[in-house]
N, C-alpha and C positions, 0 to 999 in steps of 0.2 A: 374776768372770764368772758370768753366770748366763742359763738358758735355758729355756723353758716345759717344763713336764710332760707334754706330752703335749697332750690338749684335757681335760684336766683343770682347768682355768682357774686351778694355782698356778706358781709359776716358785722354779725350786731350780738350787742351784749348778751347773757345766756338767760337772764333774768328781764322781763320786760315787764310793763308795769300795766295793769289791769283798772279800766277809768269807766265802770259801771257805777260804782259807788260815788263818786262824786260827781255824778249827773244830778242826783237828788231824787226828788218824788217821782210818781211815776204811777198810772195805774192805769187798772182793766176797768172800770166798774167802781166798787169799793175792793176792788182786789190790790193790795198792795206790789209792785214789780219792782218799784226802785226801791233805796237803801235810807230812806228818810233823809231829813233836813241837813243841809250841809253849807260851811263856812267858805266860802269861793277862793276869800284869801286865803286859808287855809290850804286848799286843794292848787293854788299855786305854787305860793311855796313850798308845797310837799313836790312837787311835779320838778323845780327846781330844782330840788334836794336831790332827787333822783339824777339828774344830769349831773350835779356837782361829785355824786357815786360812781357816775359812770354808765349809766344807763339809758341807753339810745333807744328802745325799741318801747311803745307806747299805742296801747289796741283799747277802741272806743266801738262804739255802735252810733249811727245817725239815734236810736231811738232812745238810748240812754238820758234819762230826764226829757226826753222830747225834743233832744236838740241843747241841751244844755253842758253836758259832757263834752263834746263835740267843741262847741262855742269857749269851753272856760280852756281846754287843753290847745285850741287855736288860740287863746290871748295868752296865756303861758308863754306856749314857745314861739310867741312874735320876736324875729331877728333870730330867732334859732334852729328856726323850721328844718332847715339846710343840715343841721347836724343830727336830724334824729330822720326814724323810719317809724312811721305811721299806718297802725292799719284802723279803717273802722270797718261797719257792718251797712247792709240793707236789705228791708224788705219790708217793716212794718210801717203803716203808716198814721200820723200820732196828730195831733193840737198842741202847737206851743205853749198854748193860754190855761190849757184847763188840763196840761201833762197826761191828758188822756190814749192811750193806743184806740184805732180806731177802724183798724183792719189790715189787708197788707197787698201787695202789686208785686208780683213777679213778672210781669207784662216789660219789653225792652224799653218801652216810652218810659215805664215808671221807675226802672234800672236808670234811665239816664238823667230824669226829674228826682233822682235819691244820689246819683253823686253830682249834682250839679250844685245842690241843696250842703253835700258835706263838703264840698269844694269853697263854699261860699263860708260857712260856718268855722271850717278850718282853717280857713282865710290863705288857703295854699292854692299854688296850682295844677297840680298830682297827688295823687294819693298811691301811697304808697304799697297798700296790700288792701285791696279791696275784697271784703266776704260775705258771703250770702248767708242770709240769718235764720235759716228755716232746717232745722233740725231733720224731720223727717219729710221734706217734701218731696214726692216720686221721682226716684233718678229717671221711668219713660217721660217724665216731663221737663228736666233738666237741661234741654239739650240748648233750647234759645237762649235759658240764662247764659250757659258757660260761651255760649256763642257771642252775647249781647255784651259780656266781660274780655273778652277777647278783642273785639272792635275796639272798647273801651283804651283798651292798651296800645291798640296800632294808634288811636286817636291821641295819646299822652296823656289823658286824664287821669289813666289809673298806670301803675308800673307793673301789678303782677296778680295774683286773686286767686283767692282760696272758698271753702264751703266750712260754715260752723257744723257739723254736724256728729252723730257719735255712731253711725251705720258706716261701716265699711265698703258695701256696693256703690254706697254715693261718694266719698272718699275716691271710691276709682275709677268712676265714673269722670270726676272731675279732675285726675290725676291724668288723664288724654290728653289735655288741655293743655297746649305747650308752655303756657306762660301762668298754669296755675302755679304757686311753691308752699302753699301750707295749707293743712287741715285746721282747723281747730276742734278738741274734744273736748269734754268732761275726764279728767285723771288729776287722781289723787292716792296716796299710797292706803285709802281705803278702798278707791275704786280704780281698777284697773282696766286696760281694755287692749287687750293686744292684738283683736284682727286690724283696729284701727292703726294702732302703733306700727301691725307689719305691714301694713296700706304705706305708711309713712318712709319705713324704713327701705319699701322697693323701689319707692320711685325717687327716693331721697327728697321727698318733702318735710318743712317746720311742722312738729307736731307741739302748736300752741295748745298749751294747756289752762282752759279754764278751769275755776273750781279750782284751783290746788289748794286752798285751806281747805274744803271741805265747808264752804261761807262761814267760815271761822271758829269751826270748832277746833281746825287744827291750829289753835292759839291757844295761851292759858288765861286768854278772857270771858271766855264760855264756863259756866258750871252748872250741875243741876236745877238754880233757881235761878238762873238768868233769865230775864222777861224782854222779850223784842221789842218795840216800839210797833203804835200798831199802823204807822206808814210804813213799815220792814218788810220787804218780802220776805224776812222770818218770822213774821207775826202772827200773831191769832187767823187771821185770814189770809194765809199763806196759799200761794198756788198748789195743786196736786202735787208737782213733780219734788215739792220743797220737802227731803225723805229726811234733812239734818237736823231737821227743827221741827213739832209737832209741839201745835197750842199755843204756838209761842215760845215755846221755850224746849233748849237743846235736846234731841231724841234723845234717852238713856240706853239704846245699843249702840248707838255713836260714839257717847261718851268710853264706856266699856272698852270699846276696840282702841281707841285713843290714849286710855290709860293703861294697857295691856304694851303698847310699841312706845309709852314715851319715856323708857330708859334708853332703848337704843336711839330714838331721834334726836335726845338730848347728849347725845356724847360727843365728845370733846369738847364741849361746853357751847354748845349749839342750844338755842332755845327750842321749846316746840317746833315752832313756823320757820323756822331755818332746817328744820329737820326735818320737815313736812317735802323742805325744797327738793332739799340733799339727794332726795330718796327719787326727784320727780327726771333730776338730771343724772343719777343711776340708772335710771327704766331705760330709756335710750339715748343714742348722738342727737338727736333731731327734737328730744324736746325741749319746750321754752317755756317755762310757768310766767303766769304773769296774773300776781298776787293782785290782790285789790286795795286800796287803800283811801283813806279820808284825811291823814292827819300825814306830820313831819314823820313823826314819830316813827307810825309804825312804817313806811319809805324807809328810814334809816335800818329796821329792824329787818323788814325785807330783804336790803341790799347788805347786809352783814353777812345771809349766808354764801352769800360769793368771797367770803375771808376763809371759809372752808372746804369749800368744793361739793363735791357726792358723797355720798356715802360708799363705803366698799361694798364691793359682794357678799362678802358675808352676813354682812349686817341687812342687807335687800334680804337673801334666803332666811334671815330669822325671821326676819316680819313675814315674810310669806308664810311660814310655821306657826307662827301666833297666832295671825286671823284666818289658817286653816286654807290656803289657799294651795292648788296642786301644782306651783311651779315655783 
């Protein structure tokens, strides 16, 4: 499967693969942000596996373990750079040593000291979709970043660039932007958001979807006594915005709604998280989920739902019916 980039004018797999989790630790304080301890060889040869799938398209952040995601996804695909498309992120700024976040720079010196930094760690010399990491930061203040991105690209350092965010105004804001080609949001077939998606769909940009498990509740590895580890940004000390997981362990209106759609996400013998997908490339042309992963394993299970495609419409309008939603 595969689906255009945006109006970037390349076309890359429809499924990309999501590289916050195998950055590793991570934190505010004692605040957990990353996904606890993780196996590097692992996280290779899962990143592997995915190419050997068929899967080109691979989205990191500079702050991911502090620089660690970044680093392990550049020795991956050393000699293979050329075949995939790369996006990371920038804005926060972190300590390698003590994986601590440590504040952030929207300033254009500090836009260019952040991909000079991912350029280096990715061991590339373009980056391929460059995105700004700050959720709600004032679209009246946006104008240098999309300005200071744009430079970026007549320079060759970056090929094209996008805004992570889940506000529509800043979405179009940065969608002026000739050489922007994707948003990234929060959607999942629990949470939807369609002024974003029709931001995406007018100006024909990638509407990269974070979160499509639902940090993995949409698996059947999650149950009610599932306890996080407590370096997990699903932990006990989990950030505010963490609505999937409370105490540590899986919110039980999550669960609910999850158990209520999984005969239809399971059909045709689709598992949950390939159902999760199914549903995410029915919502519209433009989007690209891009699961997360640590191990072979779950890469192989990822990439299986591209053996099935979307789901129909029918089956989108039931879930819509189930979790009571008016469209």
């Amino acid at each position: 499967m595969i689906r255009d980039f945006g109006r970037s004018g390349i076309e890359i797999s429809a499924l990309g693969m999501g590289c916050w989790a195998i950055g590793g630790p991570l934190w505010v304080g004692e605040m957990p942000i990353g996904w606890g301890k993780v196996d590097d060889k692992e996280s290779i040869h899962a990143i592997h596996a995915a190419l050997d799938k068929g899967i080109n398209f691979f989205d990191t952040a500079n702050v991911y373990g502090a620089g660690h995601s970044e680093r392990v996804l550049g020795q991956a695909l050393d000699g293979r750079i050329s075949q995939v498309v790369i996006a990371t992120k920038f804005n926060a700024l972190f300590d390698e040593n003590t994986r601590q976040i440590t504040g952030v720079d929207t300033s254009p010196e500090g836009i260019r000291k952040a991909c000079e930094d991912s350029l280096r760690r990715l061991n590339t010399d373009t980056i391929d979709l460059y995105q700004f990491h700050d959720n709600g930061f004032p679209t009246e203040e946006a104008l240098p970043v999309r300005d200071t991105l744009e430079s970026l690209v007549a320079e060759g350092k970056i090929q094209a660039y996008g805004w992570s965010t889940d506000f529509p105004d800043r979405a179009e804001f940065f969608a002026q932007g000739p050489k922007c080609t994707a948003i990234q949001l929060q959607l999942n077939v629990f949470d939807d958001n369609p002024a974003v998606i029709s931001v995406c769909e007018k100006y024909k940009l990638a509407a990269i979807n974070r979160g499509p498990l639902a940090m993995g509740l949409l698996t059947n590895k999650y149950g009610a006594e599932t306890k996080a580890s407590a370096d997990d940004v699903r932990g006990e000390k989990s950030p505010e915005w963490m609505k999937y997981f409370k105490d540590g362990r899986p919110n039980p209106e999550w669960l609910i709604k999850r158990d209520a759609i999984r005969e239809i996400l399971t059909s045709s013998g689709r598992t949950v998280t390939q159902g999760a997908i199914a549903w995410l490339w029915a919502r519209s042309p433009q989007t690209i989920p891009i699961p997360g992963f640590r191990t072979v394993k779950q890469v192989e299970e990822n990439a299986g739902a591209m053996d099935f495609g979307p789901l129909l419409p029918e089956q989108t309008n039931e879930i819509n019916e189930l979790l009571e939603r008016p469209y």
